[in-house]
TIVOKE-609942 format. One record per residue (C-alpha): residue in one letter; x, y, z. Coordinates in steps of 0.25 Angstrom, whole numbers. Example, Ala and Ser with C-alpha at 12.3 -4.5 7.8 and 13.67 -1.06 7.14 Angstrom:
% residues 2
<drenba type="A" xx="49" yy="-18" zz="31"/>
<drenba type="S" xx="55" yy="-4" zz="29"/>
% end
This chain:
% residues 405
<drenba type="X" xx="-117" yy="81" zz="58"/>
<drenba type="X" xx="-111" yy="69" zz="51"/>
<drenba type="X" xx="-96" yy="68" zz="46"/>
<drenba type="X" xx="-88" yy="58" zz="39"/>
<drenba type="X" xx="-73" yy="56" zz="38"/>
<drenba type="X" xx="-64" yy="46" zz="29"/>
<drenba type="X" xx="-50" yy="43" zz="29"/>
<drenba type="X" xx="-42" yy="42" zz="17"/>
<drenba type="X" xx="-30" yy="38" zz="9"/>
<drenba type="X" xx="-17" yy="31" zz="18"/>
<drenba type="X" xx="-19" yy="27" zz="33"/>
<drenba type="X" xx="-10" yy="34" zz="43"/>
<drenba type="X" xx="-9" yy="29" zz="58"/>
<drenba type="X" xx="-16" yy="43" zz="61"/>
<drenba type="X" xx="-28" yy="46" zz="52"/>
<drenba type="X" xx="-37" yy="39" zz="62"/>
<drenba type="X" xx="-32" yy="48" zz="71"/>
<drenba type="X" xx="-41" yy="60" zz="61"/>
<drenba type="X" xx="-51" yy="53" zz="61"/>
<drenba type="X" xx="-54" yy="48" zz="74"/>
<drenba type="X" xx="-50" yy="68" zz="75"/>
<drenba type="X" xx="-62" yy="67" zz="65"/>
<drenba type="X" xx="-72" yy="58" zz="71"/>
<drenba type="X" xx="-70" yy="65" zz="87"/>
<drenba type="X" xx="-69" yy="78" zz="81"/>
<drenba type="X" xx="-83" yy="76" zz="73"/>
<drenba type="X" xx="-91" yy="70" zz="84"/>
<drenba type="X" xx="-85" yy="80" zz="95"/>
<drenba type="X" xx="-92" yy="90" zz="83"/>
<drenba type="X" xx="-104" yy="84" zz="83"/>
<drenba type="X" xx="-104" yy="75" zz="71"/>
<drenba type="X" xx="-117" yy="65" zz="71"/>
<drenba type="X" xx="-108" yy="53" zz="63"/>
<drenba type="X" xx="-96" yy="53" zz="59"/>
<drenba type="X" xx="-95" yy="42" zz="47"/>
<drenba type="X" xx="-81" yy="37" zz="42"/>
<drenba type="X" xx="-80" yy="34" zz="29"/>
<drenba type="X" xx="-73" yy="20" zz="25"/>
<drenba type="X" xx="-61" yy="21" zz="15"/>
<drenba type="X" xx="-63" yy="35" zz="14"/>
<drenba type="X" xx="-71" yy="43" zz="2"/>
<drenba type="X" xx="-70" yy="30" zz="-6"/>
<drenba type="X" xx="-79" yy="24" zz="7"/>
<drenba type="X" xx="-86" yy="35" zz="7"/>
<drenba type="X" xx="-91" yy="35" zz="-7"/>
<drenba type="X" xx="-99" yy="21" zz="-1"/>
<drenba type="X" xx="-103" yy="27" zz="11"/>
<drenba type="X" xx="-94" yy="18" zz="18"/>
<drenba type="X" xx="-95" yy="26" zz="32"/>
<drenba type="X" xx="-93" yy="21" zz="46"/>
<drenba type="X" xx="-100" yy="30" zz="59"/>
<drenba type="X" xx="-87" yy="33" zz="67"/>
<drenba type="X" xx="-96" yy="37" zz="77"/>
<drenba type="X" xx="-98" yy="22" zz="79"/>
<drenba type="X" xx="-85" yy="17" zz="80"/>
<drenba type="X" xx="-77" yy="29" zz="87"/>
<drenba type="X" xx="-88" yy="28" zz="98"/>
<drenba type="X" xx="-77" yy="30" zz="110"/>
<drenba type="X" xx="-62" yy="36" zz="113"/>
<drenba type="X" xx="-56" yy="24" zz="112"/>
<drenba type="X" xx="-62" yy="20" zz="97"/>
<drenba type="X" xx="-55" yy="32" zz="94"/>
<drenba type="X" xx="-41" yy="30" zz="98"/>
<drenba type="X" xx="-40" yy="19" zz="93"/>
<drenba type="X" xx="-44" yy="25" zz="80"/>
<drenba type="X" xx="-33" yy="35" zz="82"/>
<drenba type="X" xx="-24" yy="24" zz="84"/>
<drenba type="X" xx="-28" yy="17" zz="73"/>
<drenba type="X" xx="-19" yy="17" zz="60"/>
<drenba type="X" xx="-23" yy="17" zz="45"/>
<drenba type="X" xx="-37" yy="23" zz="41"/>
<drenba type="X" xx="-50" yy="18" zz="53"/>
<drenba type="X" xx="-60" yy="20" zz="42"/>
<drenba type="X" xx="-52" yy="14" zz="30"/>
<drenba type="X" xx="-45" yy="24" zz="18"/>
<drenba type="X" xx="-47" yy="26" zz="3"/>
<drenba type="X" xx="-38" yy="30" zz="-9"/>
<drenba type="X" xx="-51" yy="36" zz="-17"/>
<drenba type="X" xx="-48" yy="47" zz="-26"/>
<drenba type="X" xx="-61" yy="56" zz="-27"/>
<drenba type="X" xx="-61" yy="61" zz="-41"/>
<drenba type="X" xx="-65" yy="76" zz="-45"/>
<drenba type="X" xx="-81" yy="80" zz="-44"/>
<drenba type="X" xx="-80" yy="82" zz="-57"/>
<drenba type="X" xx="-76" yy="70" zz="-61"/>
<drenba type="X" xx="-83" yy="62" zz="-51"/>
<drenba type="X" xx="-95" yy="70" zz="-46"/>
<drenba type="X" xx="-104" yy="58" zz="-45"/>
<drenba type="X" xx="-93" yy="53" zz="-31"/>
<drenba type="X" xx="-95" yy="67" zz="-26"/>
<drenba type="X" xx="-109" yy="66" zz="-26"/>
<drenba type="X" xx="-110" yy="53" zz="-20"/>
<drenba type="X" xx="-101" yy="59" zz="-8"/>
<drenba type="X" xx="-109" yy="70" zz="-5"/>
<drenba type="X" xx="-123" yy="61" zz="-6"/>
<drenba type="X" xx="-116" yy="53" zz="5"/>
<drenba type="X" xx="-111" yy="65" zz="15"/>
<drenba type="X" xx="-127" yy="68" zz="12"/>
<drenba type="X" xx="-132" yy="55" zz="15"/>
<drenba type="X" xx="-125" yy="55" zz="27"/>
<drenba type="X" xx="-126" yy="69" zz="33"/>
<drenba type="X" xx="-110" yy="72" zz="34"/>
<drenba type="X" xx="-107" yy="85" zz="36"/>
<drenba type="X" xx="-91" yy="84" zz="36"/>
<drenba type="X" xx="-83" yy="74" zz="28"/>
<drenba type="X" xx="-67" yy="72" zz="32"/>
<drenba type="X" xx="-56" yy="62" zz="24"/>
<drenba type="X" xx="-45" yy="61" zz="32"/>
<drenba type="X" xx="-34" yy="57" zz="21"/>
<drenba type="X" xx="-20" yy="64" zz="14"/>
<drenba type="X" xx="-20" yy="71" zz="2"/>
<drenba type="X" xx="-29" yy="63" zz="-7"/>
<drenba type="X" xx="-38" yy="62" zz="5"/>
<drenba type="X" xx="-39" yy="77" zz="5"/>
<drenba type="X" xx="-42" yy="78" zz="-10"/>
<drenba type="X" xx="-55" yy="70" zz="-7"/>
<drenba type="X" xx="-59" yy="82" zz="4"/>
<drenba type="X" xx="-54" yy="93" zz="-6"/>
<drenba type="X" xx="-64" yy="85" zz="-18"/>
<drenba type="X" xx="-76" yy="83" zz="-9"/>
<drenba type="X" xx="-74" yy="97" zz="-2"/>
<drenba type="X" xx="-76" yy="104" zz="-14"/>
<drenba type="X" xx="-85" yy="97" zz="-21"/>
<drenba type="X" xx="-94" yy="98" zz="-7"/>
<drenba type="X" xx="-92" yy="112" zz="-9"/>
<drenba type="X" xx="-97" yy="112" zz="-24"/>
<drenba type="X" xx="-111" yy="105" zz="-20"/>
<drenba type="X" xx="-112" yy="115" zz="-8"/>
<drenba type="X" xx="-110" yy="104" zz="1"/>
<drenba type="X" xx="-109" yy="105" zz="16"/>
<drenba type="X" xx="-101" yy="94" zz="20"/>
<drenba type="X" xx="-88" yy="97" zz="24"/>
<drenba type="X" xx="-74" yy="91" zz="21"/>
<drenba type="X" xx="-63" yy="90" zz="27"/>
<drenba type="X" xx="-48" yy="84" zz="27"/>
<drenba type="X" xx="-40" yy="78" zz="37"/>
<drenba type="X" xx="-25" yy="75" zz="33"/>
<drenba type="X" xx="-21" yy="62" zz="34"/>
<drenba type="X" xx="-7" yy="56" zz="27"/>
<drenba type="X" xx="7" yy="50" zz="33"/>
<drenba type="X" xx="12" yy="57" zz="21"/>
<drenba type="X" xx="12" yy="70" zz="29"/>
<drenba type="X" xx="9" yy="77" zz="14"/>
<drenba type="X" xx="-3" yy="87" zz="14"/>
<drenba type="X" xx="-1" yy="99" zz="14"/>
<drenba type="X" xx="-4" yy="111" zz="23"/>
<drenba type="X" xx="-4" yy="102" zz="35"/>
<drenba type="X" xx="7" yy="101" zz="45"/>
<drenba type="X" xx="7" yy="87" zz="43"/>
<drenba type="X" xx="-2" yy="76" zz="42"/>
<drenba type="X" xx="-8" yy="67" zz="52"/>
<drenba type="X" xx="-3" yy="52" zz="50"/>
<drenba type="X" xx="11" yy="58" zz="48"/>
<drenba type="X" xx="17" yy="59" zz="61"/>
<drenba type="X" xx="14" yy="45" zz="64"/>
<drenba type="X" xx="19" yy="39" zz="51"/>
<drenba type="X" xx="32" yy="48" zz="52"/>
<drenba type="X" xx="33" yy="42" zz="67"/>
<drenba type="X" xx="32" yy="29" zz="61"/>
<drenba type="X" xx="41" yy="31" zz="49"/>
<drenba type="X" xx="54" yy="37" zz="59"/>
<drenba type="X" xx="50" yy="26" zz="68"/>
<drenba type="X" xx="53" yy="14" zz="58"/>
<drenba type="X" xx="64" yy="22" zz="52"/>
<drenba type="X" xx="72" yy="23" zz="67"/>
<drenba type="X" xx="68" yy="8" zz="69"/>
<drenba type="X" xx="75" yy="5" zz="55"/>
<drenba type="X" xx="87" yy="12" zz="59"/>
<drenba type="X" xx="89" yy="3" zz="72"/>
<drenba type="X" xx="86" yy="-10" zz="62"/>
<drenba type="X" xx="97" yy="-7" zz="53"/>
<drenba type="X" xx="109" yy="-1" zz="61"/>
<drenba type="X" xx="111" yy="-14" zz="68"/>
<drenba type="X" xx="118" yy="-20" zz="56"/>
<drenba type="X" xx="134" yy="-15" zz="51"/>
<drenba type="X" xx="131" yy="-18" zz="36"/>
<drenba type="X" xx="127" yy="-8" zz="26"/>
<drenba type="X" xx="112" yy="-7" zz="22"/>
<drenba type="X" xx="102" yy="2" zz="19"/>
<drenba type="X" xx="86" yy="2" zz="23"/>
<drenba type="X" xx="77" yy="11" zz="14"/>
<drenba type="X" xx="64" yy="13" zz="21"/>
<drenba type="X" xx="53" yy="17" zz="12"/>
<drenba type="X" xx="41" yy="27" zz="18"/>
<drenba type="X" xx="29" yy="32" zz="11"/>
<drenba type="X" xx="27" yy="47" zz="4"/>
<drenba type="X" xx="25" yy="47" zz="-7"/>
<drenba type="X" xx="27" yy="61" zz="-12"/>
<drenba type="X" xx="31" yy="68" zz="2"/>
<drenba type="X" xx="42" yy="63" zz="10"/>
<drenba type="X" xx="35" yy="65" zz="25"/>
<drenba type="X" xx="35" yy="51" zz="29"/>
<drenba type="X" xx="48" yy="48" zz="24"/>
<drenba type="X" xx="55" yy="59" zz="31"/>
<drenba type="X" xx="48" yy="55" zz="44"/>
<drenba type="X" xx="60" yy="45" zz="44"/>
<drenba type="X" xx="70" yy="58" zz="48"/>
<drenba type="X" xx="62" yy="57" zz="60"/>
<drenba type="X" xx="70" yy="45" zz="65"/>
<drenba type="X" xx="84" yy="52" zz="66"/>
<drenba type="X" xx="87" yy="54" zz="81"/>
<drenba type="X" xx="95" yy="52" zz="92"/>
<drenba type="X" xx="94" yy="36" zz="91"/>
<drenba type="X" xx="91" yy="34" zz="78"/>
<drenba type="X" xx="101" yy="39" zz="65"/>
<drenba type="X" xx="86" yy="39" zz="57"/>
<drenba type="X" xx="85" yy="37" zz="41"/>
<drenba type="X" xx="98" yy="39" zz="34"/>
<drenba type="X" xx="92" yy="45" zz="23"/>
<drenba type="X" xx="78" yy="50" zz="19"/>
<drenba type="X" xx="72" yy="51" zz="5"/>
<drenba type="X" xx="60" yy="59" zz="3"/>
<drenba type="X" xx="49" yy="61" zz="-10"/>
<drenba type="X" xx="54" yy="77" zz="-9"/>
<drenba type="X" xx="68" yy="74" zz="-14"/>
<drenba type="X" xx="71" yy="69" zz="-29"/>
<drenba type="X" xx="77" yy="54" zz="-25"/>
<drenba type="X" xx="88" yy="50" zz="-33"/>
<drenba type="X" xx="96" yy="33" zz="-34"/>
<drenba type="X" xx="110" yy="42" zz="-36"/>
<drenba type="X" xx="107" yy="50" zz="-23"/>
<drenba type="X" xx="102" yy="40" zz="-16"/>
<drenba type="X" xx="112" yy="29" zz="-17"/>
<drenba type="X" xx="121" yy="41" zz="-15"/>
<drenba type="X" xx="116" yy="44" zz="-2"/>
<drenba type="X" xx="115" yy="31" zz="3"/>
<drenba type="X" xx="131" yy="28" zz="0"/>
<drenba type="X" xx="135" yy="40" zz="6"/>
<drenba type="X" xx="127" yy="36" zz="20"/>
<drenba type="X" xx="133" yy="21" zz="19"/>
<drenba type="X" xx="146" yy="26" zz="22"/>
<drenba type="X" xx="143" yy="30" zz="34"/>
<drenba type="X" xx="132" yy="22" zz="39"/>
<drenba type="X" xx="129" yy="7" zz="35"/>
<drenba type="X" xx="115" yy="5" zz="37"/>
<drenba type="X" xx="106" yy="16" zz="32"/>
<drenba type="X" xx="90" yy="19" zz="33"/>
<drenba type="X" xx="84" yy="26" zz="22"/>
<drenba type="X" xx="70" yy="33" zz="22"/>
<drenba type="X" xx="62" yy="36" zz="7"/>
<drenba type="X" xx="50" yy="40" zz="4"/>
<drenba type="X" xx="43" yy="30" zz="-5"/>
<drenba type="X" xx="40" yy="42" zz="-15"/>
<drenba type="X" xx="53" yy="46" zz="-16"/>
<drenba type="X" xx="56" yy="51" zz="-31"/>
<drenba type="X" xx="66" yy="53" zz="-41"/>
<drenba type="X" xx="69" yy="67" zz="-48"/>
<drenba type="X" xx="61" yy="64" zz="-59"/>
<drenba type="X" xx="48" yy="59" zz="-48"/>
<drenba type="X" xx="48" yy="47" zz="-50"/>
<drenba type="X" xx="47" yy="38" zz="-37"/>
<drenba type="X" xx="59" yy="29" zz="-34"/>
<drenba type="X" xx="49" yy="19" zz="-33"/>
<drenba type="X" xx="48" yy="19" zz="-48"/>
<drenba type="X" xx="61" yy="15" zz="-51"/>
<drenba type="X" xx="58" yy="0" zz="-47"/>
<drenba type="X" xx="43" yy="2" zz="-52"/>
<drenba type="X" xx="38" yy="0" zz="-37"/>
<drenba type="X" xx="26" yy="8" zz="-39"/>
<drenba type="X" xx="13" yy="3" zz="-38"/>
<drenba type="X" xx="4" yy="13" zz="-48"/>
<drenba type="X" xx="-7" yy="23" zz="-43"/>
<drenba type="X" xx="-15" yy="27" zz="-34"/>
<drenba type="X" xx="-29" yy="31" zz="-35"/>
<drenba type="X" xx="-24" yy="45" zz="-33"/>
<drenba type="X" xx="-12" yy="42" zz="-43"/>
<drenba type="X" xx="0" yy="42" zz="-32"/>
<drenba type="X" xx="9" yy="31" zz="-36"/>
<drenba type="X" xx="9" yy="20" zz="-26"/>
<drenba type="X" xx="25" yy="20" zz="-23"/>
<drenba type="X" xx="33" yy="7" zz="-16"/>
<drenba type="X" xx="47" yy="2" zz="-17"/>
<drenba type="X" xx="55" yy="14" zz="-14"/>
<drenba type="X" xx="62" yy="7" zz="-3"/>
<drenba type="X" xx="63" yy="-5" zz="-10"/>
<drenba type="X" xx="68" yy="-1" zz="-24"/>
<drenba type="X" xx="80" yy="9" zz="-17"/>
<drenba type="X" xx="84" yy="-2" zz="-6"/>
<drenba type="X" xx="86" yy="-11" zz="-19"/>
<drenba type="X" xx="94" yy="0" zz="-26"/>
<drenba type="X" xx="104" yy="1" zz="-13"/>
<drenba type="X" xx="107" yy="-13" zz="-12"/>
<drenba type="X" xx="110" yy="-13" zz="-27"/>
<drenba type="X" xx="119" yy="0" zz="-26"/>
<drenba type="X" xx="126" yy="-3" zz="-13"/>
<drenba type="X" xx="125" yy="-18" zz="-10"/>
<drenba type="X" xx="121" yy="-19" zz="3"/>
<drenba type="X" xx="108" yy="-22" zz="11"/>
<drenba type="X" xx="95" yy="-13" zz="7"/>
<drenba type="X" xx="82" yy="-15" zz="14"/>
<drenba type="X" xx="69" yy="-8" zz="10"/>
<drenba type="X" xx="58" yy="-3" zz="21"/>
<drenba type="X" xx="45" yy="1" zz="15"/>
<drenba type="X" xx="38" yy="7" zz="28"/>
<drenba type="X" xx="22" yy="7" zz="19"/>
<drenba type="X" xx="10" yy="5" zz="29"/>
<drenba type="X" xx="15" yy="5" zz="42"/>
<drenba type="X" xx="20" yy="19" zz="40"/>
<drenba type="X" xx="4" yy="24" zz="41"/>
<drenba type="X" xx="-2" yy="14" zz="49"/>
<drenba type="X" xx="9" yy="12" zz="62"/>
<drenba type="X" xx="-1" yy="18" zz="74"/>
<drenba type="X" xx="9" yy="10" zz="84"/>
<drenba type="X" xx="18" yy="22" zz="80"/>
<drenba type="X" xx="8" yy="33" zz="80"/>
<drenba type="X" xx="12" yy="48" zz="81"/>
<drenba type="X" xx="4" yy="54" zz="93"/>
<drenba type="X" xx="4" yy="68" zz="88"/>
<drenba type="X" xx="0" yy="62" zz="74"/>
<drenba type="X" xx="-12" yy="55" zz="79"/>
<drenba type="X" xx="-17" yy="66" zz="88"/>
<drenba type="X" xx="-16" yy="77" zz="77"/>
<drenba type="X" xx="-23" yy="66" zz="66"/>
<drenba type="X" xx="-34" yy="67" zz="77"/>
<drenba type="X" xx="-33" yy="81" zz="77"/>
<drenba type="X" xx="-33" yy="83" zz="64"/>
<drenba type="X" xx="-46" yy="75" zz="62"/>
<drenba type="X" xx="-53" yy="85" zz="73"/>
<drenba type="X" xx="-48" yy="97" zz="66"/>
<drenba type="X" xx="-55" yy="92" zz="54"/>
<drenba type="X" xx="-68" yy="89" zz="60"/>
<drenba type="X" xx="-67" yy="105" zz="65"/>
<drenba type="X" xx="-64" yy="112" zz="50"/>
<drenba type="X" xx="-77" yy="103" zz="45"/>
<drenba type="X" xx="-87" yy="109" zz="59"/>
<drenba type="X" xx="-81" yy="122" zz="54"/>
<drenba type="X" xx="-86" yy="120" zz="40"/>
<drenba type="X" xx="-74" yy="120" zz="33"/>
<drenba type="X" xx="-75" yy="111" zz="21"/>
<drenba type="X" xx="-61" yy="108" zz="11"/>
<drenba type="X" xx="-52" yy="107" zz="22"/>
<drenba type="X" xx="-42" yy="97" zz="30"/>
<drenba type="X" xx="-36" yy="99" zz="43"/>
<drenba type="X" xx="-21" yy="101" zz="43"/>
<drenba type="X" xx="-11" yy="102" zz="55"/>
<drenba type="X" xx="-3" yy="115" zz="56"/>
<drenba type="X" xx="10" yy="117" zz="65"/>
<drenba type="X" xx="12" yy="127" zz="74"/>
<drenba type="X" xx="24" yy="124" zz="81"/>
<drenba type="X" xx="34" yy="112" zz="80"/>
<drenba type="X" xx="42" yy="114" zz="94"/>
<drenba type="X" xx="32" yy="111" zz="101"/>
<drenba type="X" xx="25" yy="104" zz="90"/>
<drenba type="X" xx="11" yy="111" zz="88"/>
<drenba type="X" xx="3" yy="106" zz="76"/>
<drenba type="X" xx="-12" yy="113" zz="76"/>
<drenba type="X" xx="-24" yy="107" zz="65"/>
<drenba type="X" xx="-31" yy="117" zz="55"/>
<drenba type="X" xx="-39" yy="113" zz="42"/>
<drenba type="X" xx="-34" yy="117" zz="26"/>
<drenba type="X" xx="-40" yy="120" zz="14"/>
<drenba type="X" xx="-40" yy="105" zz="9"/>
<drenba type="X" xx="-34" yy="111" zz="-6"/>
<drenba type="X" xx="-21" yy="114" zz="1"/>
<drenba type="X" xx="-22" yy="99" zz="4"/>
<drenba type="X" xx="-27" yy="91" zz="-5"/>
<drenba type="X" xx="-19" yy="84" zz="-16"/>
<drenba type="X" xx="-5" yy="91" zz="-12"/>
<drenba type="X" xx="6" yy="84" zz="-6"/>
<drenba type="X" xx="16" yy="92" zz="5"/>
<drenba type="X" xx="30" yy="86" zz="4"/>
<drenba type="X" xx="43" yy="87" zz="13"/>
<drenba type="X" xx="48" yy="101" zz="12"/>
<drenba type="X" xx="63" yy="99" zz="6"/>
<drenba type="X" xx="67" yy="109" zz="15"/>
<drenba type="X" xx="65" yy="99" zz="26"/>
<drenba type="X" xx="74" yy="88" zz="19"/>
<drenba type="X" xx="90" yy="89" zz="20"/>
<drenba type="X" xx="98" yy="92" zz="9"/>
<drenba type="X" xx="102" yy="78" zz="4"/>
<drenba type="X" xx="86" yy="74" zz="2"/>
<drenba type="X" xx="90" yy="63" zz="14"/>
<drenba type="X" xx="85" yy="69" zz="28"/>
<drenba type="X" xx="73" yy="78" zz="33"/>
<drenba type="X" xx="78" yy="90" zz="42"/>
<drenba type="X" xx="76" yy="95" zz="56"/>
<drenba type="X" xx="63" yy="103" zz="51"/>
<drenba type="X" xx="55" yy="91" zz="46"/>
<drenba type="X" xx="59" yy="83" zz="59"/>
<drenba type="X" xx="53" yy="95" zz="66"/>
<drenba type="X" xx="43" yy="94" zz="58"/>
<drenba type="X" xx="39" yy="79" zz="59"/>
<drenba type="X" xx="44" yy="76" zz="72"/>
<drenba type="X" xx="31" yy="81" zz="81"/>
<drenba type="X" xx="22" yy="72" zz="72"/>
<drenba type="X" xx="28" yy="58" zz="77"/>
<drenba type="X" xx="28" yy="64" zz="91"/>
<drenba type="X" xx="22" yy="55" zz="101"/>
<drenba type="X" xx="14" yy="38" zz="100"/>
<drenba type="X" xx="1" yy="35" zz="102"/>
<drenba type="X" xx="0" yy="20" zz="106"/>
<drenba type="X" xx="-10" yy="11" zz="100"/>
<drenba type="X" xx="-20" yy="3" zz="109"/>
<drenba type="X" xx="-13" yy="-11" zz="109"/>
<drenba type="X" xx="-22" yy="-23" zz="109"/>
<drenba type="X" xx="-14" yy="-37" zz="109"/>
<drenba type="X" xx="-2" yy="-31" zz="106"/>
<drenba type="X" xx="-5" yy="-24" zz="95"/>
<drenba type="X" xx="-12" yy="-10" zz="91"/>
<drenba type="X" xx="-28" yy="-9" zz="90"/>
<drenba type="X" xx="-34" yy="-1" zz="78"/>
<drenba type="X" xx="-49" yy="3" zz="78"/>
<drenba type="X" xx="-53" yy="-4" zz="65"/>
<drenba type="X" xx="-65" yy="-1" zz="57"/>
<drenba type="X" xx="-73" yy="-14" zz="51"/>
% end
């Protein structure tokens, strides 16, 4: 038995941690080979593939895999058409599971990424193949559906409140008025950005305010809010998502033309929020603005790792591994909550339909009333994810990644 497994679509700081769950939970099934593709299907369309059986030889390859940030075996942002479109690709993917024996195929990626397995599952199933294929969630977006949550989001949100805390200690030194506006990805869904709630505690005020893609933004209510807060507090930290929109869904982005076009699957590529809103405050008010756009770091800081995110990603990976040795085929493993108080998060697999190509969004409910705060029930929610570290191997002073070359 042969299997392969990709990783595709944005780095976390935890999906190695899946597939270092995938590649123990293969061999500890038996597999002969486990291949890793190079940048994901768009590799593996050139038979691009490594023998991980080569290079995770011992226990300590493989921690330092798990603490290893970004994508080991390299990403992808391939778009696979419909077989009916592009049967021709199809058929050269099956000829290259044949020619190298796989039995089980796993793409460890977010919602594109799972659209790949729904494509290739069905068409599988079309030809009365036997391979089997099989999802594993991946996205600091925190935005599939059916699972609880997503692996790489409880270290991102650990990291997002972190900075956040740190930005607070930064600007309350000064007695002048100001105002920081920190800029944190989502796109659609406001997970990451709410993550800044997580700040607030008994030293530490947290954001000021929070703005999240799930509540029509408005310049009016904005400004309005902000004038309110200075006159009690000078110096004020504010959290947006960099897809927050206005009523009509246009990104705020757009008013300064920051966007940078499409990507391959058609998202807009959005930048500038931060930027453009800082600019508009110190026009409207006259006093000092700075912007903070967080970008990368916000997926790829492993010094700040979420334990309980990287042992679930690892988890995950295995639980994978056991839906495919079960024959199931269409799938992707999933978390599900059993308890919060003691937190108590078991794995299970999904049809990968309920999945693919859908988007799961803050509920409202979990926002208060003026569109600015999260509530107690996402803090219970999020708060076991960012629960303990897991400290990288230090060599020289600095961390030491596991890198393929």
């Amino acid at each position: 038995m042969n299997v392969v497994v990709g990783q595709s679509g944005g780095p976390t700081v935890a999906i190695n941690a899946s597939l270092a769950g995938v590649y123990q939970a293969a061999v500890q099934a038996g597999a002969d080979k486990v291949y890793g593709m190079r940048n994901g299907i768009s590799g593996f369309l050139q038979e691009r593939l490594v023998v991980l059986n080569e290079i995770l030889y011992n226990e300590e390859k493989i921690e330092l895999l798990k603490r290893t940030p970004a994508c080991f075996l390299g990403s992808c942002r391939y778009k696979l058409k419909s077989a009916e479109k592009s049967e021709e690709e199809y058929q050269k993917i099956f000829e290259i599971l044949t020619k190298y024996e796989i039995d089980c195929f796993f793409y460890i990626g977010g919602n594109d990424s799972m659209d790949t397995v729904d494509k290739l599952s069905a068409y599988g199933k079309k030809i009365g193949s036997k391979v089997r294929f099989v999802g594993v969630p991946k996205t600091i977006d925190n935005d599939l559906m059916v699972t609880d949550h997503t692996p790489g989001y409880g270290s991102a949100a650990k990291y997002v409140a972190t900075v956040i805390k740190e930005l607070v200690r930064d600007t309350e030194i000064y007695d002048l008025k100001a105002v920081t506006i920190v800029e944190i990805m989502g796109r659609n869904s406001g997970w990451l950005t709410a993550a800044a709630a997580l700040a607030k505690g008994d030293d530490c005020n947290g954001a000021d305010m929070i703005f999240l893609p799930e509540i029509p933004f408005t310049m009016e209510n904005f400004f309005q809010k902000i004038e309110e807060r200075l006159q009690v507090k000078k110096n004020l930290i504010i959290a947006v998502s960099e897809g927050v929109k206005l009523p009509d869904g246009r990104y705020v982005c757009e008013l300064a033309a920051c966007g940078q076009g499409e990507d391959v699957f058609g998202h807009k590529q959005l930048t500038g929020t931060a930027l453009f809103l800082a600019g508009e405050c110190g026009k409207r008010f006259g006093i000092k603005t700075r912007a903070i756009e967080l970008s990368t770091p916000q997926r790829a800081a492993s010094h700040i790792a979420s334990l309980t995110d990287i042992e679930e990603s690892c988890r995950v990976g295995g639980e994978a591994v056991a839906a495919a040795m079960n024959g199931q085929s269409g799938v992707a493993a999933i978390f599900v909550r059993a308890s919060d108080k003691p937190y108590c998060c078991e794995t299970g697999v999904a049809d990968i339909h309920e999945i693919a190509n859908l988007e799961k969004t803050v509920p409202v409910e979990w926002i208060n009333a003026d569109g600015t705060d999260l509530t107690e029930a996402y803090l219970t929610y999020a708060r076991p994810l960012i629960q303990g570290e897991l400290t990288p191997y230090f060599v020289d002073g600095l961390p030491q990644h596991l890198v393929l070359k």
